[in-house]
N, CA, C and O of each residue as an XYZ file, in Angstrom:
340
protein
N       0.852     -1.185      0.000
C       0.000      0.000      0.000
C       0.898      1.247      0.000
O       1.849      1.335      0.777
N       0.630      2.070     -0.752
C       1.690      3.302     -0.620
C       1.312      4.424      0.725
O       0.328      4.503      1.460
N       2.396      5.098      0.653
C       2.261      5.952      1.754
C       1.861      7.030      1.562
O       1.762      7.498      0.428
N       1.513      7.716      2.730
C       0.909      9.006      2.673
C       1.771      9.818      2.248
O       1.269     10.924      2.050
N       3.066      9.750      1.972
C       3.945     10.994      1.802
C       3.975     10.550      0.375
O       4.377     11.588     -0.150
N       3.812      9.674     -0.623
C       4.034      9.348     -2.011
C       2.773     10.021     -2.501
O       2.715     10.934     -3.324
N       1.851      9.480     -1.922
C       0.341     10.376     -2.454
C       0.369     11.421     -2.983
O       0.093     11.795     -4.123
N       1.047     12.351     -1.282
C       0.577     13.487     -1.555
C       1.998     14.310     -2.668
O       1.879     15.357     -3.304
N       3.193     13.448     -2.588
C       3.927     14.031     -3.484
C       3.693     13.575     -5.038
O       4.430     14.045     -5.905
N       2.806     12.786     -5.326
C       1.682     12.455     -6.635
C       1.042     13.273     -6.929
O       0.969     13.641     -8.101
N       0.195     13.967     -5.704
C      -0.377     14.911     -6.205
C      -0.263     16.063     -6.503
O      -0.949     16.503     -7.425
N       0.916     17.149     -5.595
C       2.009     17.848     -5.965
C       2.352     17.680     -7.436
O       2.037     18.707     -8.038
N       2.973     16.606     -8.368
C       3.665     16.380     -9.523
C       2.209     16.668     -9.892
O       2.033     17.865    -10.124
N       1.194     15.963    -10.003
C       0.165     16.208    -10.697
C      -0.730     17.371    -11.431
O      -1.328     17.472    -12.502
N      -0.462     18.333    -10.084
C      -0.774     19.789    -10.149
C       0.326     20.752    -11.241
O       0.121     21.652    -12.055
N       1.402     20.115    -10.819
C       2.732     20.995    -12.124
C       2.331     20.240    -13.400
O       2.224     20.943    -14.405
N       2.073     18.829    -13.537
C       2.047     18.339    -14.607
C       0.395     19.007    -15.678
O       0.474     19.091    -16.904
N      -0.588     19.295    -15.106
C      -1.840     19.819    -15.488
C      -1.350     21.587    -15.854
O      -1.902     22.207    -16.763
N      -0.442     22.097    -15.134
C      -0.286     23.902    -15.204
C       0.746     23.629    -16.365
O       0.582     24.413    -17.300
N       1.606     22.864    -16.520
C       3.188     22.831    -17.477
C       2.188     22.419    -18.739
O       2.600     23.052    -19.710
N       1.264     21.771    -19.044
C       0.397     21.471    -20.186
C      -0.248     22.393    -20.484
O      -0.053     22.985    -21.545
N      -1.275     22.783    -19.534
C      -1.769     24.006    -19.773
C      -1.668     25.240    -20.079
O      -2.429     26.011    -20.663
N      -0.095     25.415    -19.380
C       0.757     26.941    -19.071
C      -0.029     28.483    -18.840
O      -0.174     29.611    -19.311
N      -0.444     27.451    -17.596
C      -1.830     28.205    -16.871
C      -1.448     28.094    -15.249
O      -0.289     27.705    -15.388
N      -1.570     28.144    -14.342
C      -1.864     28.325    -12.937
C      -2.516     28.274    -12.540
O      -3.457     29.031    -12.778
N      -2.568     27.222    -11.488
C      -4.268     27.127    -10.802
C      -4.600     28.230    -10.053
O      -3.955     29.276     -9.989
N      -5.452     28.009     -9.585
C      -6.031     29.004     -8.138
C      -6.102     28.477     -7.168
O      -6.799     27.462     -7.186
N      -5.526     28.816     -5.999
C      -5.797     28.383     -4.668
C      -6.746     27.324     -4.518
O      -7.857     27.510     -5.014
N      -6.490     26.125     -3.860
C      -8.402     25.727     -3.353
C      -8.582     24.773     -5.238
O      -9.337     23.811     -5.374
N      -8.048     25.128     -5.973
C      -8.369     24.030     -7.373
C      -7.601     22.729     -7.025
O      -6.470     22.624     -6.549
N      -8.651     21.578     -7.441
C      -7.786     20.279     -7.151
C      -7.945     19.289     -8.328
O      -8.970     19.215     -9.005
N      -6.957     18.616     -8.491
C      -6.730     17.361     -9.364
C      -7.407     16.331     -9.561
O      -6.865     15.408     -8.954
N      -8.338     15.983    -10.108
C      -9.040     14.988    -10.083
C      -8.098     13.510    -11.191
O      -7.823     13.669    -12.380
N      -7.774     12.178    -10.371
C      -7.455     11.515    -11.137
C      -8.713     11.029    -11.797
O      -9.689     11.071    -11.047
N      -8.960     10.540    -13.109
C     -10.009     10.394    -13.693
C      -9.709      8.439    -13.328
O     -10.689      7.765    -13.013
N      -9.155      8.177    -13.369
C      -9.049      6.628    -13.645
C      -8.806      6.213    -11.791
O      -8.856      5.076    -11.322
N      -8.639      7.047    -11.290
C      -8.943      6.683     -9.866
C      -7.362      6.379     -9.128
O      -7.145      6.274     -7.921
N      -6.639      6.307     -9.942
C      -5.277      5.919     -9.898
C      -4.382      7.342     -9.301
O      -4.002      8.004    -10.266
N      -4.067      7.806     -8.292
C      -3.122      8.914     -7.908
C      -2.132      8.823     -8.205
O      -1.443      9.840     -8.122
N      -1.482      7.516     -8.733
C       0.140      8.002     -9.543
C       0.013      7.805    -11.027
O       1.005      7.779    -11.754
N      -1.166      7.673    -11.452
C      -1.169      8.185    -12.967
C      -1.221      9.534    -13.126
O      -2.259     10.174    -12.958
N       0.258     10.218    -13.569
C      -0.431     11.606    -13.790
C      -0.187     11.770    -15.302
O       0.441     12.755    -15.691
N      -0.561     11.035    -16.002
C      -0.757     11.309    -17.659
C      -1.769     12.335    -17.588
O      -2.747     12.359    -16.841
N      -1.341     13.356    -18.639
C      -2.417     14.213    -18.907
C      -3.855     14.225    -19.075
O      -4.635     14.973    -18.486
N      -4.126     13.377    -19.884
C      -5.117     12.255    -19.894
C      -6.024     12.090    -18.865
O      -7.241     11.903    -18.874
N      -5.253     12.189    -18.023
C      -5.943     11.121    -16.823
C      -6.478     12.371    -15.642
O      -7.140     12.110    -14.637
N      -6.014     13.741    -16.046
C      -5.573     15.026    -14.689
C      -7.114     15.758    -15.327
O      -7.372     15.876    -16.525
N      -7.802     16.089    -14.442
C      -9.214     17.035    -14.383
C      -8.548     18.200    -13.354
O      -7.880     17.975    -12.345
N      -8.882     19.343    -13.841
C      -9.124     20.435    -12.539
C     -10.155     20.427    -11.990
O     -10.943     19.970    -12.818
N     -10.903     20.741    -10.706
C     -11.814     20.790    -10.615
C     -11.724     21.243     -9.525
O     -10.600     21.223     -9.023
N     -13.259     22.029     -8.459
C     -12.909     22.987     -7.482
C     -13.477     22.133     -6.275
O     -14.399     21.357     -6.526
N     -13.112     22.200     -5.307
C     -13.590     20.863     -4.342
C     -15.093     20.290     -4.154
O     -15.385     19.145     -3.808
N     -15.691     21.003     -4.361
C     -17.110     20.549     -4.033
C     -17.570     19.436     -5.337
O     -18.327     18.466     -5.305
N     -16.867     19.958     -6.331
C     -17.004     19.209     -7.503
C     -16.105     18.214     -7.456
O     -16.386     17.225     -8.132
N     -15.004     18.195     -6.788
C     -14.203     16.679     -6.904
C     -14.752     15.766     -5.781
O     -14.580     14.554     -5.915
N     -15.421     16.249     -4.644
C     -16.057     15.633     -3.250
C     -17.553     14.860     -4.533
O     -17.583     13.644     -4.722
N     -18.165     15.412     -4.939
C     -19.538     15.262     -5.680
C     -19.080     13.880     -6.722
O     -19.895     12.975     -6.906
N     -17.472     13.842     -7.463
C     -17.294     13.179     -8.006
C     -17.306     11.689     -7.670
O     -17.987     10.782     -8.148
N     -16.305     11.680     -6.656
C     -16.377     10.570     -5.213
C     -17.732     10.261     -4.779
O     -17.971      9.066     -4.957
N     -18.574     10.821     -4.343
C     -19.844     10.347     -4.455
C     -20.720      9.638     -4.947
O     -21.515      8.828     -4.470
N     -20.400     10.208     -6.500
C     -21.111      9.319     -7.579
C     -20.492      8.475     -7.708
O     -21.117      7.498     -8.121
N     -19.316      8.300     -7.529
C     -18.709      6.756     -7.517
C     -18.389      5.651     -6.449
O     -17.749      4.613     -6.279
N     -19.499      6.805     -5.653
C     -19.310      5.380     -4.166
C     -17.644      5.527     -3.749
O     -17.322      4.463     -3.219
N     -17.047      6.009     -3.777
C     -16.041      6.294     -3.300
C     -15.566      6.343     -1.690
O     -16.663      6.158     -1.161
N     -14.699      6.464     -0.685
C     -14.610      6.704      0.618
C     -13.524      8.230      0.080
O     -12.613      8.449     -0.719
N     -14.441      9.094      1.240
C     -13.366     10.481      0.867
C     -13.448     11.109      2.544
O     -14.465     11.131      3.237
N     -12.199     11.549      2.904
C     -12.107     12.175      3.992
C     -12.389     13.318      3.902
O     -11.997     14.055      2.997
N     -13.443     13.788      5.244
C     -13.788     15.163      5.194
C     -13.553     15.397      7.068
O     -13.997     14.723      7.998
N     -12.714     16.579      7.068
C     -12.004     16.580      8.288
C     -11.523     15.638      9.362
O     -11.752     15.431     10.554
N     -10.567     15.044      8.174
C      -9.804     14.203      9.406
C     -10.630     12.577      9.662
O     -10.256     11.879     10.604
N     -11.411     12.244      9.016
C     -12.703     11.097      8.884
C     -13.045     10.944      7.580
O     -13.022     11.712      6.618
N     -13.333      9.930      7.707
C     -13.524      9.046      6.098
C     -14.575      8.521      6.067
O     -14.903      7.667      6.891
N     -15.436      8.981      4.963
C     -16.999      8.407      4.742
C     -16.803      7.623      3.896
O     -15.747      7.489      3.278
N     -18.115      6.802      3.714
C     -17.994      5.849      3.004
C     -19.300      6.188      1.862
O     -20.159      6.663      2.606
N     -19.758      6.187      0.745
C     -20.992      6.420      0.126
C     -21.087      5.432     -0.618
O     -20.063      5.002     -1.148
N     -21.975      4.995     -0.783
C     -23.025      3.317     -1.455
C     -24.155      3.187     -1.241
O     -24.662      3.574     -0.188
N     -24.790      2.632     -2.156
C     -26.495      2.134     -1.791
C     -26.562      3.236     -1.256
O     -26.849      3.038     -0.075
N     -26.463      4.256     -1.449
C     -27.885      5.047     -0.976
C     -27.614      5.320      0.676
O     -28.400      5.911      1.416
N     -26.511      4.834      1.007
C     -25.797      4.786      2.820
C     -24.629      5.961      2.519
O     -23.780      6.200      1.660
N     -25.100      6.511      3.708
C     -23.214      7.476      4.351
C     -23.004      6.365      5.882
O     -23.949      5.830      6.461
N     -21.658      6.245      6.247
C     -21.222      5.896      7.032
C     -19.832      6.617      7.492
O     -18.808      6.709      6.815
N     -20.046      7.091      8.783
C     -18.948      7.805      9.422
C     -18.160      7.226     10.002
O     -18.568      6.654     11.012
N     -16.417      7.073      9.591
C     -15.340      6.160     10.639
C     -14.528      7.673     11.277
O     -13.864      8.589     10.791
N     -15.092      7.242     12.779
C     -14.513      8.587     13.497
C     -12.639      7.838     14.538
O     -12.301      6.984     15.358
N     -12.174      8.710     13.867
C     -10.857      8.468     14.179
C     -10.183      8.688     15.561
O      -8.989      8.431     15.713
């Protein structure tokens, strides 16, 4: 399982790799959506911008588990479930 420090330096590369294509700059608060679900794919391809409520909404529709302060929900069937840490 990878670590939390590879992630988040995935997602770091990810963010230069979407602005160096674009040769644009995000805005504060804009985040990376991997499209294939994969955080160390950062093929262009694969990199969405999107502003959080819209990448949280994305996770949703895909039943996804996404942490929201520090806790990780779970969404399926039509269920939220809270794992309080």
């Amino acid at each position: 399982m990878p670590k939390a420090k590879d992630k988040l330096r995935s997602r770091r590369q990810a963010r230069r790799i979407w602005e160096s294509y674009h040769k644009s700059s995000l805005l504060p608060g804009i985040q990376i959506h991997h499209l294939d679900g994969n955080p160390f794919n950062n093929a262009i391809s694969n990199l969405k911008a999107v502003n959080p409520e819209e990448h949280w909404l994305i996770h949703l529709k895909q039943g996804d588990s996404v942490a929201l302060r520090g806790n990780f929900i779970q969404f399926g069937n039509n269920y939220l479930s809270l794992t309080l840490e």
